[in-house]
Every structure is written in structure tokens, then in C-alpha cells.
C-alpha positions in Angstrom: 176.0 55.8 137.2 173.4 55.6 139.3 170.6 58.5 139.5 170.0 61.0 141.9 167.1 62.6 143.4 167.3 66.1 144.5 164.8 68.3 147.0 161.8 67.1 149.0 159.7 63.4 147.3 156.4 64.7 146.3 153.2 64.1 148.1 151.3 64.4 144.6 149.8 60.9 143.5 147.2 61.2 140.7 146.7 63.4 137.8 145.9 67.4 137.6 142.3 68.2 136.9 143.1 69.2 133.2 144.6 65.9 132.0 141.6 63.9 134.0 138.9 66.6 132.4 140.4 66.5 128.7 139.2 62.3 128.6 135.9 63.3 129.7 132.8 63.8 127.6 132.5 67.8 127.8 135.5 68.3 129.7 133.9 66.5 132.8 131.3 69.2 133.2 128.7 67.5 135.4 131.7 64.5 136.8 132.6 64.5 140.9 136.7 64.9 141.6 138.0 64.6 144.8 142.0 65.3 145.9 144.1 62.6 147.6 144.9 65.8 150.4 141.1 65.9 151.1 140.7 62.6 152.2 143.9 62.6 153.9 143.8 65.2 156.0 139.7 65.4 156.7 137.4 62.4 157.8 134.7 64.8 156.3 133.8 64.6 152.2 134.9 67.1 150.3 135.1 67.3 146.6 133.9 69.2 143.4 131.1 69.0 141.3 132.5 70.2 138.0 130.4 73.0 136.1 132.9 74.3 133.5 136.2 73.7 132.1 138.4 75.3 129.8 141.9 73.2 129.3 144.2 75.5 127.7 144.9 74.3 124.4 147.7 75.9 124.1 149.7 73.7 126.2 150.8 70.3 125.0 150.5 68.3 128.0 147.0 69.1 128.9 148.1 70.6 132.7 146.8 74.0 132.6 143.9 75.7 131.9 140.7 77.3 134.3 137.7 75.3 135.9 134.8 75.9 138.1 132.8 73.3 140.2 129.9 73.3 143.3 132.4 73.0 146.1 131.7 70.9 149.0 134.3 70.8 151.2 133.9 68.7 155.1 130.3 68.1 153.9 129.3 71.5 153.5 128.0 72.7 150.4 130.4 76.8 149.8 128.5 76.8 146.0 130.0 77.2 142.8 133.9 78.3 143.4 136.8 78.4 140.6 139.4 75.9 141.4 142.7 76.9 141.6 144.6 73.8 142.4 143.8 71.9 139.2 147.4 71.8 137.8 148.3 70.3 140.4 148.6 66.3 140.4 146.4 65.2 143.2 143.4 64.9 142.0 140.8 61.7 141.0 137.6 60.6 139.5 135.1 59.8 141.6 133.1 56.8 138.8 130.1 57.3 137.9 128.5 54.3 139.6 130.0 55.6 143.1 129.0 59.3 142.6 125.7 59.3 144.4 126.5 57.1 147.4 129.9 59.2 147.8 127.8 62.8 147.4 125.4 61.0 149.8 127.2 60.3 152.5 127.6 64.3 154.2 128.0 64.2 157.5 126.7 67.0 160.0 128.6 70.6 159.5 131.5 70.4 161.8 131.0 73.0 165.0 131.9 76.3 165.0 134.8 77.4 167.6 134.2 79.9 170.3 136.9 82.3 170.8 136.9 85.3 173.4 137.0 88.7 172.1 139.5 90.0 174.3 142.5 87.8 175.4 145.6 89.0 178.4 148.4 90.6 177.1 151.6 88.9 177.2 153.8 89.6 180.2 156.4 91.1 179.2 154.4 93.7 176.9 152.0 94.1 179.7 154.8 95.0 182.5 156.0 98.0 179.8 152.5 99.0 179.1 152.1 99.4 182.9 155.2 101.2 183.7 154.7 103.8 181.0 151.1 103.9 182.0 152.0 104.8 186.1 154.7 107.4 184.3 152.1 109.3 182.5 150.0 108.6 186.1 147.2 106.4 184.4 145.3 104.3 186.6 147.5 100.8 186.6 144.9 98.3 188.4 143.1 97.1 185.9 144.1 94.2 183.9 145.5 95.1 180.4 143.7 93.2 177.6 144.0 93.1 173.7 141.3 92.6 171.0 141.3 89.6 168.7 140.1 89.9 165.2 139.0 86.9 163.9 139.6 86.4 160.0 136.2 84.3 158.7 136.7 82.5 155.6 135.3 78.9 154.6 138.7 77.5 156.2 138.5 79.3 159.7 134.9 79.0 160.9 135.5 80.6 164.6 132.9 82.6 166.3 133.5 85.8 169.0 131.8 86.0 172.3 129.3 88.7 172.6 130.7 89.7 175.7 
């Protein structure tokens, strides 16, 4: 009987940070790792620079535990950051020989977007926002606009307008 594969393939290719880190002299502290999803999805570098790890012993398989590394992620340098994706089996060695012309090689931060701090209302909301404004007998002429917030985090790197 043949076998059967059921769900989604997995996009995972490599081995989790723990099983990598537990062949390594000190657990790797001091070794570059990269994941297949960085270089996939950015044409910047981004990888870690591992500082600590603790594999838990615990577990058998070596594919869990906690780790810290000097993140640099689309050639910017966001400092020493725990990594939560080690279990996770995407993840390779950068050797030795290749680690300074691969940390070398950062290109210029990417640029920040500009985004508006007010943007139009949709239409529909705005046509009820104007009749229940000319109800209460509120002045009606003047364009209705809605504030943006903008969320700033290492991923999303947008700016406001001042005005």
C-alpha cells in the first residue's frame, strides 16, 4: 500500500537552531546562522550572531530550548534579541571561513515609508457620517477624514507626515 501524505508540504529545509547549536563548541555562542526564509524573501542580509544558548536537555531530540543572538536583520544591526524561531527547521550555519565576507557585505538601511496622518473616509461611512451630521445640523462641507496610527516595530519602519 502505497503512503499518503496529508496537509500542506513544508517549506522547512534545514535544521532548528538547537540541533545545529548542540555540535558546536559552546553551543555556537560566537557562530553566524542564517534562515532559508531570510534569504528567500529579502535581497538584504539578515542573520544572528549567537551570544547564548541553552538547549533543553530535557528533550531527547535536541529541538527545543532558549537562545539569544546580535540580530541583524536587511542589514541593519536591532542588537542583541532572544530568538524565538529556533525550533523551527529553517535554519543554517554560516562556516567559519565565510562568516566575515557574509557579515561584511550590509547594504545601506532600506528607506523608511512616508504615510499621511490623515487619510478620506470611505464612502459609504462617510455618506452616514454626513447625514447624521446635517441631522444634528453640523456643518457638512468639509471633507471627513480619519487618523492613522501607525504601529512602529523593527518589521514596519513607516514614518507620519508632520502635517
Amino acid at each position: 500500500m502505497p503512503i499518503r501524505y496529508v496537509g500542506r508540504e513544508s517549506y522547512f529545509r534545514g535544521k532548528t537552531l538547537f540541533e545545529i547549536a548542540a555540535n558546536l563548541r559552546n553551543c555556537g555562542e560566537g557562530r553566524v546562522v542564517t534562515r532559508f526564509k531570510f534569504a528567500e524573501r529579502y535581497e538584504e542580509k539578515s542573520y544572528y550572531r549567537l551570544t547564548q544558548v541553552v538547549p533543553d536537555l530535557s528533550d531527547k531530540s535536541t529541538r527545543s530550548g532558549k537562545a539569544w543572538g546580535t540580530k541583524v536583520f536587511r542589514g541593519e544591526n536591532l542588537g542583541v534579541r532572544q530568538i524565538n524561531a529556533g525550533m523551527k527547521a529553517d535554519w543554517r550555519l554560516i562556516p567559519k571561513e565565510e562568516e566575515s565576507t557574509y557579515c561584511q557585505e550590509l547594504s545601506e538601511p532600506r528607506p523608511r515609508n512616508v504615510v499621511p496622518k490623515y487619510a478620506d473616509i470611505p464612502p459609504l461611512l462617510g455618506l452616514l457620517a454626513k447625514q447624521e451630521m446635517s441631522a444634528r445640523g453640523e456643518d457638512t462641507s468639509q471633507p471627513l477624514k480619519v487618523k492613522l496610527n501607525i504601529k512602529q516595530d523593527f518589521m514596519n519602519r513607516a514614518i507620519q507626515e508632520d502635517t
